[in-house]
C-alpha positions as CSV (number, residue, x, y, z in Angstrom):
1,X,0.0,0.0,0.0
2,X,2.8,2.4,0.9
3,X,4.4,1.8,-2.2
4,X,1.5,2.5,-4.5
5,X,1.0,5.7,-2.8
6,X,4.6,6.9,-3.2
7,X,4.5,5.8,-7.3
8,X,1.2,7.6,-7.5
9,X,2.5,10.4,-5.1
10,X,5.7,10.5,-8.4
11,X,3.3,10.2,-11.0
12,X,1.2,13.4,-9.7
13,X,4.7,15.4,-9.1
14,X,5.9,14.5,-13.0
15,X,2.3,15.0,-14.7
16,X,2.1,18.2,-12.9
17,X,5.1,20.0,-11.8
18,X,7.1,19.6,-15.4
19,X,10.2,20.9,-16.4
20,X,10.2,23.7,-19.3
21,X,11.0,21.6,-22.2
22,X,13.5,24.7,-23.8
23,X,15.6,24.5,-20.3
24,X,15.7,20.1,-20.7
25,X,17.1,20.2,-23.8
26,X,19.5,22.8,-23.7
27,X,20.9,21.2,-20.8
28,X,20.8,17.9,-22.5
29,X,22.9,19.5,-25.4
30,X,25.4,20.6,-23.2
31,X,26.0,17.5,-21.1
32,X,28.2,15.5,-23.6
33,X,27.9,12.4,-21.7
34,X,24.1,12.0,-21.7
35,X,24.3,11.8,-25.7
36,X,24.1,8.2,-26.1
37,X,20.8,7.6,-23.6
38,X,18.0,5.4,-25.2
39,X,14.6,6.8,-25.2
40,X,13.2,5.2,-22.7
41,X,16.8,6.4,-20.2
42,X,16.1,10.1,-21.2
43,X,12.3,9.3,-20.1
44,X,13.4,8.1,-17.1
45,X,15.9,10.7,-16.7
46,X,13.6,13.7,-17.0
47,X,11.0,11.8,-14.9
48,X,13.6,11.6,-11.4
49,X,14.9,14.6,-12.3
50,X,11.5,16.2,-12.2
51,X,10.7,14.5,-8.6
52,X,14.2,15.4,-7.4
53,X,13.7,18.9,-8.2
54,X,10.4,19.0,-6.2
55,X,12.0,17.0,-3.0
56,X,15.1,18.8,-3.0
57,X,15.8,22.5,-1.9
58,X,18.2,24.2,-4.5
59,X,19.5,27.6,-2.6
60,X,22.0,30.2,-3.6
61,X,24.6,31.4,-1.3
62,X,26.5,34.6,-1.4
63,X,24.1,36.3,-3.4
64,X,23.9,33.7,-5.8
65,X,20.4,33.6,-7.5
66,X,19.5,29.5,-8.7
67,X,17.7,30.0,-12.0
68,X,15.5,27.5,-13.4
69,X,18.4,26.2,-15.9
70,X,20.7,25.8,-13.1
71,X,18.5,23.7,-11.2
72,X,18.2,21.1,-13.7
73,X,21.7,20.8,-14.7
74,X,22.4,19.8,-10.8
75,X,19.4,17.3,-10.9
76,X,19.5,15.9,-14.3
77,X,23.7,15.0,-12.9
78,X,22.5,14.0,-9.7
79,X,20.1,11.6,-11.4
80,X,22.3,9.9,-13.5
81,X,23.7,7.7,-10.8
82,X,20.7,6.7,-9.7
83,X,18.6,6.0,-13.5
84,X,18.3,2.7,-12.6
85,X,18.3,2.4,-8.9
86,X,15.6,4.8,-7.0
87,X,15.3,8.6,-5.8
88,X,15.4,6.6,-2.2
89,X,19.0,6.3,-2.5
90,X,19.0,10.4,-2.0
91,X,16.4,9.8,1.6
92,X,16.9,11.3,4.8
93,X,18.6,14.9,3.7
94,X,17.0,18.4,1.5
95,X,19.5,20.7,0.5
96,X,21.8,21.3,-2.2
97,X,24.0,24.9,-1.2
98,X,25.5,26.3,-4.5
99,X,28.1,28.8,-3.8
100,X,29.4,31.1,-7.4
101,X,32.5,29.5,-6.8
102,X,35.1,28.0,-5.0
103,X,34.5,28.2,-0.7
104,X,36.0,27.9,2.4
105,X,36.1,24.7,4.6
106,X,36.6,25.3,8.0
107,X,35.9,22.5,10.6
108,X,37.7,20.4,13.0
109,X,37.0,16.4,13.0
110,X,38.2,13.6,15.1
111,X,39.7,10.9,13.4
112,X,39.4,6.4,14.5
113,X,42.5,7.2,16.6
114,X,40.9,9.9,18.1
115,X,43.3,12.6,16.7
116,X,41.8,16.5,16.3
117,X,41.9,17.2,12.8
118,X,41.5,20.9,11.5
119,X,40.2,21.3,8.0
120,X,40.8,24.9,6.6
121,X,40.7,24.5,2.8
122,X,39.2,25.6,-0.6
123,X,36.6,23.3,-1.9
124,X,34.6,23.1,-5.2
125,X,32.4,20.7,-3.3
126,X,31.3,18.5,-0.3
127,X,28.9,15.8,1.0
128,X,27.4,15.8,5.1
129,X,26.6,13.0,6.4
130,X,22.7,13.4,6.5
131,X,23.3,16.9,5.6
132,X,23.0,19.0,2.7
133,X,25.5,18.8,-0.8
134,X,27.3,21.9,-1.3
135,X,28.5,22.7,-4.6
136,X,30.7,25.7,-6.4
137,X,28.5,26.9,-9.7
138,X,31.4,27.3,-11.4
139,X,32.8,23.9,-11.3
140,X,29.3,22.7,-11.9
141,X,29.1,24.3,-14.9
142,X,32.8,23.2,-16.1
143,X,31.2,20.4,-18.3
144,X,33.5,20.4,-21.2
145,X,36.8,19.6,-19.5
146,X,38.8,16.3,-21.0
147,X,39.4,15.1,-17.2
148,X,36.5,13.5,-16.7
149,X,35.8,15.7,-13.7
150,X,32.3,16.4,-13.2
151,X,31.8,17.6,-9.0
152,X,28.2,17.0,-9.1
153,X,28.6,13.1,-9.7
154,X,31.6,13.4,-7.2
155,X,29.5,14.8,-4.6
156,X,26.1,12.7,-5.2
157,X,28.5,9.5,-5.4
158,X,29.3,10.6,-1.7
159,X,26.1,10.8,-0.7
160,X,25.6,6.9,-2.1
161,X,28.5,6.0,-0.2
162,X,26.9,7.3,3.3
163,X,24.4,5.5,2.8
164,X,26.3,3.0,5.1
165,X,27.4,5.7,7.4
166,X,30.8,7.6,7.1
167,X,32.0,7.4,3.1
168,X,34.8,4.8,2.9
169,X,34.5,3.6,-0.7
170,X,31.9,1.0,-0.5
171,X,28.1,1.8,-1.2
172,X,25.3,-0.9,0.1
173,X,25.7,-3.3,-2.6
174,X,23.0,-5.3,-4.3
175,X,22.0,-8.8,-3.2
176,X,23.3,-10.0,-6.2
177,X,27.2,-8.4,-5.9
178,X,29.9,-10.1,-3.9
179,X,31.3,-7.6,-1.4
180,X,34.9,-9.5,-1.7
181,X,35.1,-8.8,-5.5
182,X,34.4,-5.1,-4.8
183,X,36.5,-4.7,-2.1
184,X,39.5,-6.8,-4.3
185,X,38.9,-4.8,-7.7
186,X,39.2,-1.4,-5.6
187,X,41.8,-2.0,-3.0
188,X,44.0,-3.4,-6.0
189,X,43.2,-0.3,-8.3
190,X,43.2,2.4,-5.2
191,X,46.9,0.8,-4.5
192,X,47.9,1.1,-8.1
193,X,47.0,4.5,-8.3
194,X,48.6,5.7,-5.2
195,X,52.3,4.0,-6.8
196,X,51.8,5.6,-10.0
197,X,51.1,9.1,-8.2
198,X,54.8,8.1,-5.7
199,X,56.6,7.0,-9.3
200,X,55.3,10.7,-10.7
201,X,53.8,8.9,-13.1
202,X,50.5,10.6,-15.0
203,X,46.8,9.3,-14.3
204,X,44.1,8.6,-16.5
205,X,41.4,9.4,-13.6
206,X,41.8,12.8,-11.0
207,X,44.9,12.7,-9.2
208,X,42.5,13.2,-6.3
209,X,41.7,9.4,-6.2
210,X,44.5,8.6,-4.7
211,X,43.1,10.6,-1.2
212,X,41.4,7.8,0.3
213,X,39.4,4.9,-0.6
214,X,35.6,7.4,-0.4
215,X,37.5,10.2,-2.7
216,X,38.6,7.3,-5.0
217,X,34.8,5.5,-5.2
218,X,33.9,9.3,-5.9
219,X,36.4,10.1,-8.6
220,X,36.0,6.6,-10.0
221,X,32.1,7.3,-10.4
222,X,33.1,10.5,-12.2
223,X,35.1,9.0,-14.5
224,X,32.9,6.0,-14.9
225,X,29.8,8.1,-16.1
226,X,32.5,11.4,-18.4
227,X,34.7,9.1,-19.7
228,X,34.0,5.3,-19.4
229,X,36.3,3.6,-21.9
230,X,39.4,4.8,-20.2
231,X,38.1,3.5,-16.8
232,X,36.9,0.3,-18.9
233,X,40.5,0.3,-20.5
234,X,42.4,1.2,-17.4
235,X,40.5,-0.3,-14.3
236,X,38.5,-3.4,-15.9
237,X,37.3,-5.0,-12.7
238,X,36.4,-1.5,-11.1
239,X,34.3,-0.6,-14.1
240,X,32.7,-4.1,-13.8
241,X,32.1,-3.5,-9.9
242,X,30.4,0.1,-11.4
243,X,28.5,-1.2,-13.7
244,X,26.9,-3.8,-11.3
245,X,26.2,-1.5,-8.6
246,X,24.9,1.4,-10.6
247,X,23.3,-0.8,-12.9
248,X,24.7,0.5,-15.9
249,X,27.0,0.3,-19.0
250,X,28.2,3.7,-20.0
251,X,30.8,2.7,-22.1
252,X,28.2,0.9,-24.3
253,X,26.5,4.7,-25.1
254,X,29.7,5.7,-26.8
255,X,31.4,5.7,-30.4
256,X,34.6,3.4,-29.7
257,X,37.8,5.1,-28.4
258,X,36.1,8.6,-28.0
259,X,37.1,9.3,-24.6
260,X,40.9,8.1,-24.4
């Protein structure tokens, strides 16, 4: 009963709250990566996107006004991870805080050996723990970079990480995954990374990665939706492990070798 409510409560929000069909395909046009979706994906797409948008506060900070545009190009990203999971993945928090640009991270946090850390950084982006996203506009909006860096994906792929509590690189998997795989293909891939960053040796993926295993699951995800044949070329098992868990084959939407 509850969940035929909740799908008719969707179906009300997407029949009736729609989004301007000039401001979905422009931002379809400029989001290279959603090019090769079926049909039926961009249907899908526009329809969690649509509910997202009406669950989730979008709010400007520093003086930054959200327009209508801007809106959708965070929730049409956000969405992609989740196309074929549910908008429950996102429960439990409201807010997305979008500052013009880069901000100021200031905040002290005790790590497992019960060390005082103090964080005082610039940030284009960050996940809370049953809190809001935050995201710089400018990054968001840095959609035609050859990195594969894409923050909102980062971000969002946080927030599926949490879903187990702190982020440490491993989402709730499916019934159907084997938790030793994932934590094999990553741990193997996450060490890799971290010898070719010592040896000064150039990455295919954000240096970032090699932070810690939740910045790595993060970066991976970036990379996994932007640019999927290198991370299919590069880091077979880990796109495998993707693939399963977000229930999805990106590399399969794009003309051979394109993003190498």
């Amino acid at each position: 009963m509850i969940w035929k409510l909740k799908k008719w409560w969707r179906n009300y929000i997407f029949q009736h709250e729609p989004i301007a069909e000039a401001i979905w395909q422009k931002v379809l046009a400029r989001l290279h990566f959603l090019q090769g979706l079926t049909q039926p994906e961009i249907l899908q797409l526009r329809r969690w996107t649509t509910i997202f948008l009406h669950d989730k506060k979008i709010n400007g900070a520093q003086g930054l006004i959200v327009t209508e545009e801007m809106r959708v190009m965070i929730a049409i990203q956000a969405c992609m991870l989740i196309l074929e999971l549910d908008l429950d993945y996102y429960r439990n928090w409201l807010e997305i805080i979008v500052y013009p640009g880069e901000f100021i991270l200031d905040y002290e946090y005790t790590d497992e050996m019960g060390i005082v850390h103090a964080v005082h950084m610039a940030a284009s982006g960050e996940s809370w723990l049953a809190g809001p996203v935050i995201l710089s506009w400018e990054d968001v909006n840095n959609t035609n970079n050859k990195q594969g860096y894409n923050v909102v994906i980062h971000e969002f792929a946080h927030k599926l990480d949490m879903l187990n509590g702190t982020a440490n690189g491993c989402p709730p998997l499916h019934r159907n995954m084997d938790p030793r795989a994932w934590a094999a293909a990553f741990t193997q891939a996450f060490e890799a990374c971290c010898n070719q960053l010592d040896k000064g040796d150039e990455l295919v993926i954000d240096p970032y990665a090699a932070t810690s295993p939740a910045e790595f699951f993060a970066v991976m995800s970036e990379a996994f939706f932007v640019k999927p044949y290198a991370i299919q070329q590069y880091f077979p098992q880990v796109y495998q492990q993707l693939s399963a868990f977000y229930r999805q084959n990106p590399a399969m939407r794009w003309p051979t070798g394109v993003n190498l």
